[in-house]
OpenMM code with the backbone's topology and positions (N, CA, C; nanometers):
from openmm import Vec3, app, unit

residues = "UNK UNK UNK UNK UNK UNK UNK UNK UNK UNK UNK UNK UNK UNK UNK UNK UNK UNK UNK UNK UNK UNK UNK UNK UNK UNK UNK UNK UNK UNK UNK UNK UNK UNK UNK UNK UNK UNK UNK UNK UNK UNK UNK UNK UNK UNK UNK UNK UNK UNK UNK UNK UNK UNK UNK UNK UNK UNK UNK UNK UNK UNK UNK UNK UNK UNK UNK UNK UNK UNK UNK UNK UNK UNK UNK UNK UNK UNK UNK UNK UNK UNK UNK UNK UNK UNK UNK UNK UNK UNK UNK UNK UNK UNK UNK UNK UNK UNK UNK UNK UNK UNK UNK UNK UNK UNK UNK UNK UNK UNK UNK UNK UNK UNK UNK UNK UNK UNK UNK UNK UNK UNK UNK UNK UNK UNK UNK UNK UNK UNK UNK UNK UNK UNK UNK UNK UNK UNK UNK UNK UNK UNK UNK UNK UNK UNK UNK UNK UNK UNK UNK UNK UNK UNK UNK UNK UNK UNK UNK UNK UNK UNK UNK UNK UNK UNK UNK UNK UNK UNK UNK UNK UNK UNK".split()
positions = [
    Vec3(18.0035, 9.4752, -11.2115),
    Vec3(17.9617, 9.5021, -11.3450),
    Vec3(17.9050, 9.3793, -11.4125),
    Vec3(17.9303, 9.2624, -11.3736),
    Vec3(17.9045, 9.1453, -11.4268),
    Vec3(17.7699, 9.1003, -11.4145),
    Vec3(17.6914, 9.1842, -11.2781),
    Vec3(17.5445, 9.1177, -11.2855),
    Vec3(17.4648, 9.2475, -11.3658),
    Vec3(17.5322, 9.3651, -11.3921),
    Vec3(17.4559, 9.4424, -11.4573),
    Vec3(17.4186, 9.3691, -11.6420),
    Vec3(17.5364, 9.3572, -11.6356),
    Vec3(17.5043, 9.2796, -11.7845),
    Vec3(17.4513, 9.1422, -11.7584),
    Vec3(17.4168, 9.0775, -11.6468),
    Vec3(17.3727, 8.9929, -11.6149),
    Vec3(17.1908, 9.0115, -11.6511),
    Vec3(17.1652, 9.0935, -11.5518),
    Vec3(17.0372, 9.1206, -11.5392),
    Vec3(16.9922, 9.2910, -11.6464),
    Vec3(17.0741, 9.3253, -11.6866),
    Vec3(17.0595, 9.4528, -11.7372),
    Vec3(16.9424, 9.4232, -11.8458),
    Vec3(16.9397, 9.3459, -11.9725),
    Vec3(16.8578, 9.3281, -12.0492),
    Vec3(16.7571, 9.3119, -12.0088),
    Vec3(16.7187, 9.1833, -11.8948),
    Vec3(16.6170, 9.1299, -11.8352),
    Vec3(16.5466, 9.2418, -11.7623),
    Vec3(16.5964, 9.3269, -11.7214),
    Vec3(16.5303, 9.4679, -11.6849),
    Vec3(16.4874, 9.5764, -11.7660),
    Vec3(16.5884, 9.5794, -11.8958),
    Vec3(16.5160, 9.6601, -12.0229),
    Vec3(16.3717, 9.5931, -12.0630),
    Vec3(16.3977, 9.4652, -12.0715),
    Vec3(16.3119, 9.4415, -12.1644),
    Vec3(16.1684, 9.4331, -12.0611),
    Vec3(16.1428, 9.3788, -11.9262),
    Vec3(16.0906, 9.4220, -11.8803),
    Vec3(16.0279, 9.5795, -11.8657),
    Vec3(16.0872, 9.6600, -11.8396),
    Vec3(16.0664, 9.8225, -11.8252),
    Vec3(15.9973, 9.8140, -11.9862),
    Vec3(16.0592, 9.7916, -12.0884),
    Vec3(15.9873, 9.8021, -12.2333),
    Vec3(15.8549, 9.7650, -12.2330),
    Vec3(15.8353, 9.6331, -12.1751),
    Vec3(15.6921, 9.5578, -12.1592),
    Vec3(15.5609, 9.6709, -12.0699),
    Vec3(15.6192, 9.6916, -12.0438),
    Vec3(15.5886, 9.7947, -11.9054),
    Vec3(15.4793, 9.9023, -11.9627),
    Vec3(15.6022, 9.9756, -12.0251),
    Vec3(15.6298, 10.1014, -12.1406),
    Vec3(15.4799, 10.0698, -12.2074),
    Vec3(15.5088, 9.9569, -12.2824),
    Vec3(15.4427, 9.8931, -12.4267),
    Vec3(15.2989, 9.9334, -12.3595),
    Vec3(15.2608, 9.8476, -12.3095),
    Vec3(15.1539, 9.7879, -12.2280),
    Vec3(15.0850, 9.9330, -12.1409),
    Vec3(15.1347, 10.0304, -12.0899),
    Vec3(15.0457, 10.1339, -12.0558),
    Vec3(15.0410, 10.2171, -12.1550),
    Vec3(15.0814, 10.2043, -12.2736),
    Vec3(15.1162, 10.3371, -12.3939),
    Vec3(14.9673, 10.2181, -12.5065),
    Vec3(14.9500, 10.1508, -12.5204),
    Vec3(14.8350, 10.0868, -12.6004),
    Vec3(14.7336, 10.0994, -12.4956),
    Vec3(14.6571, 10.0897, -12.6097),
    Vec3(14.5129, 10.1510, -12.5558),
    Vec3(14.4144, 9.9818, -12.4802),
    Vec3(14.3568, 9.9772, -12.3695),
    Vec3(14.2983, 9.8823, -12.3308),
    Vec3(14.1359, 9.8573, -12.4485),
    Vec3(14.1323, 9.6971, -12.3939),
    Vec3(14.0131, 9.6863, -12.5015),
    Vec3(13.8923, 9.7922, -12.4308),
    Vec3(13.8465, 9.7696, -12.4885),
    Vec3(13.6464, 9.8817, -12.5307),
    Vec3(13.5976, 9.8063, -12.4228),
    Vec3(13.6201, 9.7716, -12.2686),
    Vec3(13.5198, 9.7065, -12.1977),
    Vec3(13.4003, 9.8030, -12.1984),
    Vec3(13.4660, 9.9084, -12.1802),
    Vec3(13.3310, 10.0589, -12.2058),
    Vec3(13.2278, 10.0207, -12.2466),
    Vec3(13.2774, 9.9791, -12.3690),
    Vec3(13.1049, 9.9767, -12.4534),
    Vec3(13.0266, 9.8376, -12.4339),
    Vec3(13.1215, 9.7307, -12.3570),
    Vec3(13.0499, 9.6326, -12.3534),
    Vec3(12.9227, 9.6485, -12.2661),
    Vec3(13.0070, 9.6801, -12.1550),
    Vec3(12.8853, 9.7108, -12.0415),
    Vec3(12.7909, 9.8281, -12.0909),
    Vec3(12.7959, 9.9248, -12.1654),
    Vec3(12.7344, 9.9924, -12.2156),
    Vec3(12.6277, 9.9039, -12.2895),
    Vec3(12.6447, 9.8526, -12.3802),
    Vec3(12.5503, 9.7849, -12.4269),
    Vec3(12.4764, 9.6758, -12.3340),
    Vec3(12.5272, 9.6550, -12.2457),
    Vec3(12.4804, 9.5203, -12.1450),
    Vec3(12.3308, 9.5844, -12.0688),
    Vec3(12.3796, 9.7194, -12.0585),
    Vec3(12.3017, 9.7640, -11.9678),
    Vec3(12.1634, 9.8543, -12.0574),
    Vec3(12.2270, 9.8762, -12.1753),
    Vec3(12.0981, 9.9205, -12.2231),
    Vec3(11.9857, 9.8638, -12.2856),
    Vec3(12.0431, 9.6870, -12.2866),
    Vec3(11.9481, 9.5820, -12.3213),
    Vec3(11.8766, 9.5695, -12.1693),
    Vec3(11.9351, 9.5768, -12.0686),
    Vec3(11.8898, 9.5777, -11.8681),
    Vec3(11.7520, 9.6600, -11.9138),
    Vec3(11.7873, 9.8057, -11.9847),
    Vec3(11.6779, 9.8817, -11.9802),
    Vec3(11.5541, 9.8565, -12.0218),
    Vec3(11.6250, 9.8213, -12.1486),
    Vec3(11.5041, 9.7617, -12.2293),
    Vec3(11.3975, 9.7027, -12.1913),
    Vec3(11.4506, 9.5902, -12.1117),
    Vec3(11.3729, 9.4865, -12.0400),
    Vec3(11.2715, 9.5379, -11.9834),
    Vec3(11.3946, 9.6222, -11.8654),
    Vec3(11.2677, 9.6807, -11.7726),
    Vec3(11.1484, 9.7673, -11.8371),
    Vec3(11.1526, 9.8506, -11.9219),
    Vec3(11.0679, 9.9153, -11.9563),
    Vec3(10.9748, 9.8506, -12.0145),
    Vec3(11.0379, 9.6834, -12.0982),
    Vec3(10.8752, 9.6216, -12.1436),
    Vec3(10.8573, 9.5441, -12.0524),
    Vec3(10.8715, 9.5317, -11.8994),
    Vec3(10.8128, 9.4568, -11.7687),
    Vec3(10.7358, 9.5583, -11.6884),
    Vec3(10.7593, 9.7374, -11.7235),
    Vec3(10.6793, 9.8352, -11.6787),
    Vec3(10.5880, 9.7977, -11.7530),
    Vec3(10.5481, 9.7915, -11.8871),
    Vec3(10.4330, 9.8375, -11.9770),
    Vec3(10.3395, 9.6884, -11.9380),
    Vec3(10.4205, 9.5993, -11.9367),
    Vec3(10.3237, 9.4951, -11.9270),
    Vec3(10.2804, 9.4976, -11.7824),
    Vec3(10.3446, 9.5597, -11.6785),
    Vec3(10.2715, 9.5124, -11.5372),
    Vec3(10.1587, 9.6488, -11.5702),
    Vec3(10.1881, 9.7567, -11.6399),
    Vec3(10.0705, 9.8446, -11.6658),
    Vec3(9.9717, 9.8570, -11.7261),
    Vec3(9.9751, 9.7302, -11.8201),
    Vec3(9.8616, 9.6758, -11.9327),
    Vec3(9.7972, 9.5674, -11.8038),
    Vec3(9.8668, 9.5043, -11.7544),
    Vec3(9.7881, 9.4106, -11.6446),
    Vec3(9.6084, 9.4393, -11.5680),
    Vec3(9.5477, 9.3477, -11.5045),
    Vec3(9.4483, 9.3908, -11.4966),
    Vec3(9.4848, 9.4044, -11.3577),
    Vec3(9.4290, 9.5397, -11.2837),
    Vec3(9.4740, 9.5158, -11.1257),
    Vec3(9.3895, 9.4069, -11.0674),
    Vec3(9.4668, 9.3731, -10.9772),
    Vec3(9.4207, 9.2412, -10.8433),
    Vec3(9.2875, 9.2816, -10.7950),
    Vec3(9.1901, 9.1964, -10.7509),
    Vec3(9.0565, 9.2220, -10.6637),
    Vec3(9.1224, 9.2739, -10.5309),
    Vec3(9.0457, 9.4373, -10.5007),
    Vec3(9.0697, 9.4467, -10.4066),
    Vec3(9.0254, 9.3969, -10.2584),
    Vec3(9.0743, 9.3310, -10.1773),
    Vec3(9.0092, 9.3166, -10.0856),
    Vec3(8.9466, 9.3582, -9.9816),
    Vec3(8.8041, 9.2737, -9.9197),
    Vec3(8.6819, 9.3661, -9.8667),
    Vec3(8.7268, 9.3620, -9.7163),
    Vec3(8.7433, 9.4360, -9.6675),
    Vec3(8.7538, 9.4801, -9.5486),
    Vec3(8.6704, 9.4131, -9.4457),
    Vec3(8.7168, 9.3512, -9.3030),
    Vec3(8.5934, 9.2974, -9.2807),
    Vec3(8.5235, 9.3499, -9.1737),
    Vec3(8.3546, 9.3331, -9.2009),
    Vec3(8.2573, 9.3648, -9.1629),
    Vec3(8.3003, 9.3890, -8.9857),
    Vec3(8.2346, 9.4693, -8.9456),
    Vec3(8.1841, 9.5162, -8.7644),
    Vec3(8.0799, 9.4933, -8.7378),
    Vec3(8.0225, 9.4728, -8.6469),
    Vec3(7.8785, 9.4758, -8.6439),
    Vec3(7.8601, 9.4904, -8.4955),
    Vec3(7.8535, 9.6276, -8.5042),
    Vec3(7.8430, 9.6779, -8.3478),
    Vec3(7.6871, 9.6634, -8.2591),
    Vec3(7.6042, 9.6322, -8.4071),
    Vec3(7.4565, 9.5951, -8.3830),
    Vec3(7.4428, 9.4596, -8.2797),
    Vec3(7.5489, 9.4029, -8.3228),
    Vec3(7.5421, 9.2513, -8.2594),
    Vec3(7.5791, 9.2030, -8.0996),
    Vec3(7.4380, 9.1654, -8.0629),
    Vec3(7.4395, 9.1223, -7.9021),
    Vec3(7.5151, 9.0265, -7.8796),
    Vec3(7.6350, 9.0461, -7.8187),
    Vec3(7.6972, 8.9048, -7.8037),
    Vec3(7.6078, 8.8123, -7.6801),
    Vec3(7.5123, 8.8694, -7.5931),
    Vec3(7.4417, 8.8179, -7.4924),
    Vec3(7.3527, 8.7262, -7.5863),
    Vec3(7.2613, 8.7507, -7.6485),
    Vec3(7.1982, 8.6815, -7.7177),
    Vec3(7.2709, 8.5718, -7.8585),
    Vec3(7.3658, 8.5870, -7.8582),
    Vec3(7.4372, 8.4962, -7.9677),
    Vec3(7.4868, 8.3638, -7.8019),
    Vec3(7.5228, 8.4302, -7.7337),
    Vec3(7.5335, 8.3545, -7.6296),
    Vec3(7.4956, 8.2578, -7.6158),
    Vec3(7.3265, 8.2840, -7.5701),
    Vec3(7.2324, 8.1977, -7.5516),
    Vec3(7.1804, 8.1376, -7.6779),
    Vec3(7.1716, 8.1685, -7.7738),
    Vec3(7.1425, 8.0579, -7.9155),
    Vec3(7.2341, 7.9902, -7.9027),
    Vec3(7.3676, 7.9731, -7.8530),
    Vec3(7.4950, 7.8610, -7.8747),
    Vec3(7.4304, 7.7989, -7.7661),
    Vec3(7.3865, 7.8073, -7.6493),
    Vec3(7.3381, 7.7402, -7.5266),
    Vec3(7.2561, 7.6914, -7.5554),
    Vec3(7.1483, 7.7116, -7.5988),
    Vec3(7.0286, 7.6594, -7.6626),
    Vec3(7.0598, 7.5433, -7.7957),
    Vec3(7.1441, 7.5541, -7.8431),
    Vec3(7.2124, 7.4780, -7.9788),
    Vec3(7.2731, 7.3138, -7.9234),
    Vec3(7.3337, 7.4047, -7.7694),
    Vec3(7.4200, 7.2833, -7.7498),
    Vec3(7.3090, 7.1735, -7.6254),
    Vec3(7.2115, 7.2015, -7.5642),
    Vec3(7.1419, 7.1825, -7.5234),
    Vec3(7.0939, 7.0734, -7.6096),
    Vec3(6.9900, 7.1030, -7.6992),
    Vec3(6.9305, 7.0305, -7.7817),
    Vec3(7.0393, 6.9492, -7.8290),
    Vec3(7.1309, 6.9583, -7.8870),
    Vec3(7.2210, 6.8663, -7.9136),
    Vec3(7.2903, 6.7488, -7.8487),
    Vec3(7.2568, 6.7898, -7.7183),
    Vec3(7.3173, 6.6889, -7.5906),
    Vec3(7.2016, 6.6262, -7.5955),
    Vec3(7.0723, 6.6805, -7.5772),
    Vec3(6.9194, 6.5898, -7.5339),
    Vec3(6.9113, 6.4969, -7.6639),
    Vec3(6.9750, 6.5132, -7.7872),
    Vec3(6.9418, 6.4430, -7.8940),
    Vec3(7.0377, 6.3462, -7.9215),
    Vec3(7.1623, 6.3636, -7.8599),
    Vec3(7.2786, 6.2583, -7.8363),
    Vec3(7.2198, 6.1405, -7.6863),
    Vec3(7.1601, 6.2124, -7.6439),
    Vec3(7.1754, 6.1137, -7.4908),
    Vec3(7.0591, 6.0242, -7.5484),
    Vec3(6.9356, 6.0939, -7.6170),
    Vec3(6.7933, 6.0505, -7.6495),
    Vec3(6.8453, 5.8920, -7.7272),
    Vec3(6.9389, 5.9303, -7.7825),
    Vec3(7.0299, 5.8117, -7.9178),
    Vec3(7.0770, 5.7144, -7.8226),
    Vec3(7.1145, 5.7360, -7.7120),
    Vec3(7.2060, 5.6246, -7.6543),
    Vec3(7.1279, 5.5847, -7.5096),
    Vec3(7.0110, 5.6123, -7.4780),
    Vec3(6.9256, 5.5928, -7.4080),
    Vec3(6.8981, 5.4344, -7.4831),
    Vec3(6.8314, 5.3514, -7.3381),
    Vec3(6.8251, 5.2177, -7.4194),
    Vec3(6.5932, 5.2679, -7.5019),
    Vec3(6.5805, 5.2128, -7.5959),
    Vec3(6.4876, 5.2162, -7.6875),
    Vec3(6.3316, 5.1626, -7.5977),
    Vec3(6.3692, 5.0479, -7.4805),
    Vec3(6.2499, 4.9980, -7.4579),
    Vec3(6.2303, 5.0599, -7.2901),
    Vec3(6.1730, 5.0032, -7.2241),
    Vec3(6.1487, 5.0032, -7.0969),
    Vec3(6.2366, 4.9397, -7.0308),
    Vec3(6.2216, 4.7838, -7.0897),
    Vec3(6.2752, 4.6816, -6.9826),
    Vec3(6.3758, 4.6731, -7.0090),
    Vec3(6.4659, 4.7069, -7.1263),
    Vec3(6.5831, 4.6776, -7.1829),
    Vec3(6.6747, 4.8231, -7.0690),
    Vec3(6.7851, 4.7536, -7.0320),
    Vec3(6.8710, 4.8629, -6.9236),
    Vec3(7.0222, 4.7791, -7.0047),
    Vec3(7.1149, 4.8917, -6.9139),
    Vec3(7.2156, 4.8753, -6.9723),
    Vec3(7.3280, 4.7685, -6.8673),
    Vec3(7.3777, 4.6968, -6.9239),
    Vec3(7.4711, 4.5982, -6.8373),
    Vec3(7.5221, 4.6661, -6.7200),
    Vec3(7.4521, 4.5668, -6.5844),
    Vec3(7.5278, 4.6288, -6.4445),
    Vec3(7.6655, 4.6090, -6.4111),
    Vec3(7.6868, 4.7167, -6.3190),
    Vec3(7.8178, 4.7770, -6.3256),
    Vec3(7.8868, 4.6868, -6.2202),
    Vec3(7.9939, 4.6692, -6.2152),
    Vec3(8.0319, 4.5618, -6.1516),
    Vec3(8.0537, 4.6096, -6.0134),
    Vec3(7.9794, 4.4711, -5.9563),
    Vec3(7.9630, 4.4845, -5.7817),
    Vec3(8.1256, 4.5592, -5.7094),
    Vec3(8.1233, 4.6211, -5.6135),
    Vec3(8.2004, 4.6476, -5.5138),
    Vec3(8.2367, 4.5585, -5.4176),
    Vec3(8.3606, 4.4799, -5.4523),
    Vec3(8.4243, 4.3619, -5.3258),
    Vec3(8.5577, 4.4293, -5.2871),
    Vec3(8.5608, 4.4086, -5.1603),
    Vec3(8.6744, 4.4841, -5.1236),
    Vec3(8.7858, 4.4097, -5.1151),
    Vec3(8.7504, 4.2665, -5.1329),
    Vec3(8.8675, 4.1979, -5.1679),
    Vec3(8.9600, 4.2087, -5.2691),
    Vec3(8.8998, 4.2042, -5.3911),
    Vec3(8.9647, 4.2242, -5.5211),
    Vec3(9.0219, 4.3723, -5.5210),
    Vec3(8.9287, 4.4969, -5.4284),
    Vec3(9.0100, 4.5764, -5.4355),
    Vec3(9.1403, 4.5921, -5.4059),
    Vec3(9.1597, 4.5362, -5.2903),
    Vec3(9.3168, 4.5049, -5.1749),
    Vec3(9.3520, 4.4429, -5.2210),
    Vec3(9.3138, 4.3386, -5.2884),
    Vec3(9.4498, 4.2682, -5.4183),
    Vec3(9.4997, 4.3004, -5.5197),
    Vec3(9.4456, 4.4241, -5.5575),
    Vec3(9.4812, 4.4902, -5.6676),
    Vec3(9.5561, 4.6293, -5.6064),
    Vec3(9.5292, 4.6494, -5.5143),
    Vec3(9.5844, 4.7619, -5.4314),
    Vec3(9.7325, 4.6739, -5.3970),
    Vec3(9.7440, 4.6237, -5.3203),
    Vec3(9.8082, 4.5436, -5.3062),
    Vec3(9.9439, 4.5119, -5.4219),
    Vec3(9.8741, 4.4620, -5.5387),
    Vec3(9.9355, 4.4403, -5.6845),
    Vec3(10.0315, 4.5088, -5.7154),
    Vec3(9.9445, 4.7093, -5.6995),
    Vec3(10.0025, 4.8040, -5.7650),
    Vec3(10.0892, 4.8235, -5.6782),
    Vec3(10.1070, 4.7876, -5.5377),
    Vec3(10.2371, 4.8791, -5.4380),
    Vec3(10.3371, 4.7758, -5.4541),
    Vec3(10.3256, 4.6491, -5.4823),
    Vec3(10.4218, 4.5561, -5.5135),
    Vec3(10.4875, 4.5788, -5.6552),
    Vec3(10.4170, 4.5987, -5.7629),
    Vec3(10.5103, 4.6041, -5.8583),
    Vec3(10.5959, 4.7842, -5.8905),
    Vec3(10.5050, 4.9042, -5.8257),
    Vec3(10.5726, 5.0263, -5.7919),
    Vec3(10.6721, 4.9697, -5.7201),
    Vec3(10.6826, 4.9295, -5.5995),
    Vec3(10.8065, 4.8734, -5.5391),
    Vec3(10.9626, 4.7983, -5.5898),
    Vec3(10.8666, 4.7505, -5.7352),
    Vec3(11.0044, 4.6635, -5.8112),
    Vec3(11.0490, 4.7477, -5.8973),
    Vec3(10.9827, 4.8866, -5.9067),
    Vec3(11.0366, 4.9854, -5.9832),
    Vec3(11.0708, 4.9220, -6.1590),
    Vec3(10.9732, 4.8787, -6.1623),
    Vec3(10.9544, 4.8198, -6.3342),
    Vec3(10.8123, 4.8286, -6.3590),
    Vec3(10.7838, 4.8464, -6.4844),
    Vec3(10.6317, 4.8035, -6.5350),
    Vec3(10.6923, 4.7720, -6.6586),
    Vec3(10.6498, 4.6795, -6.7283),
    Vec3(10.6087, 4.6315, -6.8580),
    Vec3(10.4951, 4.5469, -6.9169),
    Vec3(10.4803, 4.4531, -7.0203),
    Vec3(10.3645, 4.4340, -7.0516),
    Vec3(10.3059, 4.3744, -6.9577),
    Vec3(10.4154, 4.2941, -6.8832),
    Vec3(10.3025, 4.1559, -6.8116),
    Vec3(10.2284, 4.2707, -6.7119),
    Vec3(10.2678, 4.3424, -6.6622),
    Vec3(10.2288, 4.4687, -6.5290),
    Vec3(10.0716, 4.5355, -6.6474),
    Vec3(10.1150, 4.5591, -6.7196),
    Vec3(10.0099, 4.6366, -6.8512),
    Vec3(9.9132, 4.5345, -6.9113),
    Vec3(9.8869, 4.3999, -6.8981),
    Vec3(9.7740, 4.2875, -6.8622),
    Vec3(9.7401, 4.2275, -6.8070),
    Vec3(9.8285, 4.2593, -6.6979),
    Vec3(9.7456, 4.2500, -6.5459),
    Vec3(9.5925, 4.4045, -6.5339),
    Vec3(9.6904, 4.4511, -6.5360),
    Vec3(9.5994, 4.6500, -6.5070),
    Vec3(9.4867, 4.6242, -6.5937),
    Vec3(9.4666, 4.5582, -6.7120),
    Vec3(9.3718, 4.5167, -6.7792),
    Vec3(9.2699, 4.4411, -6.7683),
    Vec3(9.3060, 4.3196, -6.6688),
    Vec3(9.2127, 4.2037, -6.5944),
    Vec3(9.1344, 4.2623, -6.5168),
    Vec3(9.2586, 4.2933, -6.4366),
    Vec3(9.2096, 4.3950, -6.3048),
    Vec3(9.1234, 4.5220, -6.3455),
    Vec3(9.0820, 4.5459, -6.4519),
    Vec3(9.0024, 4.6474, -6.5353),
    Vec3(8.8947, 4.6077, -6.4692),
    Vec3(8.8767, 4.5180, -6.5471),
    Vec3(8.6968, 4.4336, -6.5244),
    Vec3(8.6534, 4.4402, -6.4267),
    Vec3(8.7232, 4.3723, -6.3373),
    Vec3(8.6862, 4.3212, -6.1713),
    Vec3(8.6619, 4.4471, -6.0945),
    Vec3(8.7386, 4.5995, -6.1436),
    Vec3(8.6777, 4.6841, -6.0381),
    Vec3(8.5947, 4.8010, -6.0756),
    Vec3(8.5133, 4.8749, -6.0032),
    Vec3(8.4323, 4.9958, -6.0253),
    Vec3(8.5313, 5.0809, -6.0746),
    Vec3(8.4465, 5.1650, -6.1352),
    Vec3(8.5119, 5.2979, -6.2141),
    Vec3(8.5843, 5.3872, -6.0814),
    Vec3(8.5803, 5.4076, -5.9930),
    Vec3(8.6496, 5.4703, -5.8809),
    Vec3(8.7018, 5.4084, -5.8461),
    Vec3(8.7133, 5.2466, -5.8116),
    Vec3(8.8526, 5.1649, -5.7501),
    Vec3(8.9163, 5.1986, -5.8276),
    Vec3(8.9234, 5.1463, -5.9774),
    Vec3(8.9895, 5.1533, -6.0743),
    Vec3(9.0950, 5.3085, -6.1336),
    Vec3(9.0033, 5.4248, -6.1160),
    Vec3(9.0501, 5.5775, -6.1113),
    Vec3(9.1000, 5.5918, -6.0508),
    Vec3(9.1204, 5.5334, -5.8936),
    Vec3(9.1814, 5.5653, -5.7397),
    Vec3(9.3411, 5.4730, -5.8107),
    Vec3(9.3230, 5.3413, -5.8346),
    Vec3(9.4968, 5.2599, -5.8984),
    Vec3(9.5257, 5.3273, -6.0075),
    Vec3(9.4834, 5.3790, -6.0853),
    Vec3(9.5326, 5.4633, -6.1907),
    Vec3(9.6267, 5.5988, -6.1861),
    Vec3(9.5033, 5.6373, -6.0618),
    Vec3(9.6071, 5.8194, -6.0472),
    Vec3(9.7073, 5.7655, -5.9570),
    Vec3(9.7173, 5.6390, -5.8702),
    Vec3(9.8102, 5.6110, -5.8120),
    Vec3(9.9483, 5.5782, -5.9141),
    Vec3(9.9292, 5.5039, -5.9969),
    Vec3(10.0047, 5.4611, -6.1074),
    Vec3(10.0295, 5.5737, -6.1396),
    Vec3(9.9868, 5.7238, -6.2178),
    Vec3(10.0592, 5.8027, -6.2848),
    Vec3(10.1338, 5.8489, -6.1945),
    Vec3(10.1312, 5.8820, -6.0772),
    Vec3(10.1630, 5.9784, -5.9778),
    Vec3(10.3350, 5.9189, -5.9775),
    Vec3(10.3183, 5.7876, -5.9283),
    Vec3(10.4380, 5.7127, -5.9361),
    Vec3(10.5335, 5.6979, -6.1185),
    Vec3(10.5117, 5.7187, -6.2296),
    Vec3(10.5494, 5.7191, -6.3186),
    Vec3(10.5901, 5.8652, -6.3212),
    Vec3(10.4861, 5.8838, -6.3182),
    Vec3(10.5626, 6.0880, -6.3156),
    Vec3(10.6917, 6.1139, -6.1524),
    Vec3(10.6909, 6.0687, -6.1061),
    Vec3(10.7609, 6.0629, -5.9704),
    Vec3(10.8697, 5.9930, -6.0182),
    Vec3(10.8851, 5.9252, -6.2086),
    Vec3(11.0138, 5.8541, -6.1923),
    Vec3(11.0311, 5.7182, -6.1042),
    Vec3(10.9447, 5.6786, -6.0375),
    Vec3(10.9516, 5.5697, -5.9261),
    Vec3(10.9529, 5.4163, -6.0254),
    Vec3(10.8992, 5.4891, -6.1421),
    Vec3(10.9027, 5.2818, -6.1913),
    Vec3(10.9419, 5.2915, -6.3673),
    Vec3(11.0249, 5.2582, -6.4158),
    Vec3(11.1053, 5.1956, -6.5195),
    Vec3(10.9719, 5.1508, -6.6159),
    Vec3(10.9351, 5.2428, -6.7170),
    Vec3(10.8420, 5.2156, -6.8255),
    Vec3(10.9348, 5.1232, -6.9589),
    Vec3(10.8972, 4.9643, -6.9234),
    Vec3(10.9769, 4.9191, -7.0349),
    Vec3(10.8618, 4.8089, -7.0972),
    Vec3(10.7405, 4.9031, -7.1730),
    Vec3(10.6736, 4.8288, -7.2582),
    Vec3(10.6932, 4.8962, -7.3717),
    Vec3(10.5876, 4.8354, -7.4627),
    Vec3(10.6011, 4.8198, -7.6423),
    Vec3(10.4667, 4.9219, -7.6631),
    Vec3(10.4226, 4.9835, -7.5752),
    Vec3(10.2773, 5.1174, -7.6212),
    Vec3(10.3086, 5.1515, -7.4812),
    Vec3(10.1675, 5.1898, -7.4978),
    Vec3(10.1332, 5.2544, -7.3480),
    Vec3(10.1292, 5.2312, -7.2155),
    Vec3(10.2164, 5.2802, -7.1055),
    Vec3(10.1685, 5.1814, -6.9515),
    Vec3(10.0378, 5.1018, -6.9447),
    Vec3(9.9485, 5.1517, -6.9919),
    Vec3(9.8049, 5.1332, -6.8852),
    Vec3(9.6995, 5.1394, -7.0239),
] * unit.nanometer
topology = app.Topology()
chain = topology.addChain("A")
for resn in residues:
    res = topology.addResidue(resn, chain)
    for name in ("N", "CA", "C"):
        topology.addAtom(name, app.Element.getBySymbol(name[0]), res)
């Protein structure tokens, strides 16, 4: 009996709170949102009138076919275009006089080739290139024909792409 009167009040008055609290009426959220939403309307209806007063967008033109059109003959005007355009580029870089020619191409020694052949299987072999390897390939530019030179080159990528030699310069191998 002792915890009833213990806790007995503390349970009335609770249950009362209880009581109280579902027997009063909750506030009017009703009408808040009611009104919230009929200002929503509002809006929208003056964002209808104005996108309907708006001027519509240019419509856009569809584009043209032209089934008339020879692609054979558009062909040959681009051929003809690029033609003249090459004869008028080369005409530009043609030398101007007779006697005037363009600096000869450097002689074919097969020495310098095999030393440079030579060069490239020695330093592929050390499995390094860096700059000093990348101004050498540069000297060795000069000294050989455009095909010695193309022939150590594709040799060089072949071996870089193969992973075979340690790229440790500051730009480009070659």
């Amino acid at each position: 009996m002792s915890q009833v009167r213990r806790f007995g009040p503390l349970l009335l008055t609770a249950a009362a709170g209880f009581g109280l609290a579902r027997w009063s009426e909750p506030p009017r959220l009703e009408e808040e949102i009611l009104r919230r939403l009929e200002r929503q309307e509002a809006r929208l209806e003056a964002l209808a009138r104005r996108l309907e007063s708006a001027p519509a967008p240019p419509a856009r033109a569809a584009p043209r076919s032209h089934p008339e059109l020879d692609l054979a003959a558009v062909r040959e005007d681009l051929r003809q275009l690029l033609r003249e355009e090459l004869h008028t580029a080369l005409a530009s870089t043609a030398p101007q006089t007779p006697g005037e020619k363009r600096p000869p191409a450097v002689p074919e020694d097969p020495a310098v080739y095999a030393k440079a052949r030579q060069w490239l299987d020695d330093s592929i072999a050390a499995r390094r290139w860096g700059d000093r390897q990348r101004s050498e390939l540069i000297v060795l530019r000069r000294q050989l024909t455009d095909a010695q030179f193309a022939e150590l080159l594709q040799k060089l990528v072949v071996a870089i792409n193969n992973q075979q030699l340690r790229i440790e310069t500051d730009g480009p191998p070659f």
